[in-house]
C-alpha positions as CSV (number, residue, x, y, z in Angstrom):
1,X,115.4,111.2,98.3
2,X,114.5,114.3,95.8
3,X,112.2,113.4,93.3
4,X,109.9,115.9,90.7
5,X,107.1,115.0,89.1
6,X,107.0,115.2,85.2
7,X,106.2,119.5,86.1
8,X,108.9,119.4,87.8
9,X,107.3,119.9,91.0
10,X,109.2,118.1,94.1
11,X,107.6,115.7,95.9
12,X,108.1,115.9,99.6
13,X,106.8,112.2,100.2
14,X,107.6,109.9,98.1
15,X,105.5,106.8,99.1
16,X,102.7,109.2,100.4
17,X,102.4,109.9,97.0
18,X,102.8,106.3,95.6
19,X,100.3,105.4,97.7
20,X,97.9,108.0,96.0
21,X,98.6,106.6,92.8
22,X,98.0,103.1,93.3
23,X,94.8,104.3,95.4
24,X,93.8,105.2,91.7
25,X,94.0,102.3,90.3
26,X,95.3,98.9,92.2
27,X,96.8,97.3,88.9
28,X,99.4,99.6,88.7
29,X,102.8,98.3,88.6
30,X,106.2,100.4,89.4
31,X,109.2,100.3,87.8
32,X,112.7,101.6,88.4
33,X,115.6,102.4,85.9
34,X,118.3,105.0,85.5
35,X,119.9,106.1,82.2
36,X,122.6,108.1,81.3
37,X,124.4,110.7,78.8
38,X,127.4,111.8,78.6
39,X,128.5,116.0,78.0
40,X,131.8,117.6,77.3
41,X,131.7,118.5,81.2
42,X,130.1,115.7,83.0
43,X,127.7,112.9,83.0
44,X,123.4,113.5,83.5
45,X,122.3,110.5,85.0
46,X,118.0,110.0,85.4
47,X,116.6,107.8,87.9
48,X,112.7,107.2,87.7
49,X,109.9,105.4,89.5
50,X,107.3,104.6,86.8
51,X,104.1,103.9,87.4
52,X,102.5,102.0,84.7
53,X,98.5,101.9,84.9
54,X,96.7,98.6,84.1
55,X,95.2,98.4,80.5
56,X,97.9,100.8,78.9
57,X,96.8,104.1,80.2
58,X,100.2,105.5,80.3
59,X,102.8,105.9,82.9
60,X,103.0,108.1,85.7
61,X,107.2,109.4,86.2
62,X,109.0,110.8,89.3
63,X,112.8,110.8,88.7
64,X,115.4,112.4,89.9
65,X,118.5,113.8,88.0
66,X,122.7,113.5,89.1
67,X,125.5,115.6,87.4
68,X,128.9,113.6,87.8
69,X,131.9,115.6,87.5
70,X,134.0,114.7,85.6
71,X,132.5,113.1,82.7
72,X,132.8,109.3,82.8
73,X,134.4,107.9,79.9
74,X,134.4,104.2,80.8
75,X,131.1,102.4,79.7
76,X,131.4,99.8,82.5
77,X,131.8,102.7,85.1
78,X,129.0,104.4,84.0
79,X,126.5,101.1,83.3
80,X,127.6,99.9,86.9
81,X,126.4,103.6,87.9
82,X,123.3,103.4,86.4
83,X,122.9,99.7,87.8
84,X,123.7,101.1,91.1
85,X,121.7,104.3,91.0
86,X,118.1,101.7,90.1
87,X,119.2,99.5,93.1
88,X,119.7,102.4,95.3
89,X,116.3,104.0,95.0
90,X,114.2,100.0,94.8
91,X,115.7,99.4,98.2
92,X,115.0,102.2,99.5
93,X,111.7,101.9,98.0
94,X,111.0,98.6,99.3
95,X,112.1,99.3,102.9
96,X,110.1,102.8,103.5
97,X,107.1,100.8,101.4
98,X,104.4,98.0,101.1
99,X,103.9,98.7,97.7
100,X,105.6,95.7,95.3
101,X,108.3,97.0,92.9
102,X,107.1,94.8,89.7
103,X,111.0,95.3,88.0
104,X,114.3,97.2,88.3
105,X,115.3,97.8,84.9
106,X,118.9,97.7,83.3
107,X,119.4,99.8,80.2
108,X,121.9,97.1,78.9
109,X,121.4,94.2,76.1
110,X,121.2,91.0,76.0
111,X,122.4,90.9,72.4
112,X,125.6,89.8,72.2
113,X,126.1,92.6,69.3
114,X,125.3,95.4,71.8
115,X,128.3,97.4,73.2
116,X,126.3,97.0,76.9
117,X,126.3,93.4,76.6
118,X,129.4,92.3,78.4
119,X,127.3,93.8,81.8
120,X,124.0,92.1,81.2
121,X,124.2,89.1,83.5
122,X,126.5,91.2,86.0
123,X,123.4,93.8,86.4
124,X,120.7,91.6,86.1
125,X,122.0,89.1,88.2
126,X,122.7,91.8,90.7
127,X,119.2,92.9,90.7
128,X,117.6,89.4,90.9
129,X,120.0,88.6,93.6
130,X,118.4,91.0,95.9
131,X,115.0,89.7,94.8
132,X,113.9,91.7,92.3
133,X,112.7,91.3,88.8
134,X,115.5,92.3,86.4
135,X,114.7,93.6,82.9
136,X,117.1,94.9,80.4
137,X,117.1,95.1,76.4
138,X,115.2,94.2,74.4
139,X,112.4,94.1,77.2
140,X,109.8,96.8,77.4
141,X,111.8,99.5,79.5
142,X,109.4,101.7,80.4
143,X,111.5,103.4,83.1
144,X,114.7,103.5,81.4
145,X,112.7,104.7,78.1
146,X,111.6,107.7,80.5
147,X,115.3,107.9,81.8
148,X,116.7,108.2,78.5
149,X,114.6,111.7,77.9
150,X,115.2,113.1,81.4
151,X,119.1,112.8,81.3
152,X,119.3,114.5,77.7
């Protein structure tokens, strides 16, 4: 898996480099969302790792970035992307790792006014069926947030 730093730099190891991190400060906890945006000519989609530091220092981003061509016009198609893109990168996170994912993240609501809302329990109950901590709206999504800038 290619991920950058917020630089842009690439990061040839990926859980090397977690390991760095949380080497800096053992509170941490890591995070993993992906958001999306649609273009005349395709979709960006954003996948990050986010590590948060204990007693809100800030968060630390790797992400990577997809183009799909064409653009996807369905919303479920491209939430179940998203969904799938987080799940994609936490397990293979959590098999190359020892370090404890604290959440995948979902950038779908559970208000029932929220166009995302008809996938909420489908996402999050994907994510917590493989074990995993699943947050969506109106949590705190601090990976998603991150997401949300990298695929604009």
């Amino acid at each position: 898996m290619k991920f950058k730093n917020i630089k842009g730099d690439y990061i040839t190891n990926i859980i090397d480099y977690a390991n760095d991190i949380v080497r800096k400060d053992p509170n941490i906890r890591i995070y993993i969302g992906t958001d999306s945006q649609n273009y005349s000519t395709g979709t960006s989609f954003a996948t990050v790792i986010a590590f948060r530091y204990s007693f809100g220092k800030g968060v630390h981003v790797l992400y990577k970035k997809d183009i799909n061509k064409p653009k996807i016009k369905q919303l479920s198609t491209r939430l179940l992307l998203e969904a799938e893109k987080t799940i994609e990168v936490a397990e293979w996170f959590s098999q190359n790792s020892i370090l404890k994912i604290e959440a995948v993240e979902f950038d779908v609501n559970k208000d029932t006014k929220a166009g995302s809302h008809f996938m909420e329990s489908t996402v999050s109950g994907w994510g917590a069926g493989l074990g995993y901590k699943s947050l969506t709206k109106p949590d705190e999504l601090v990976a998603c947030k991150a997401a949300n800038e990298l695929c604009r």
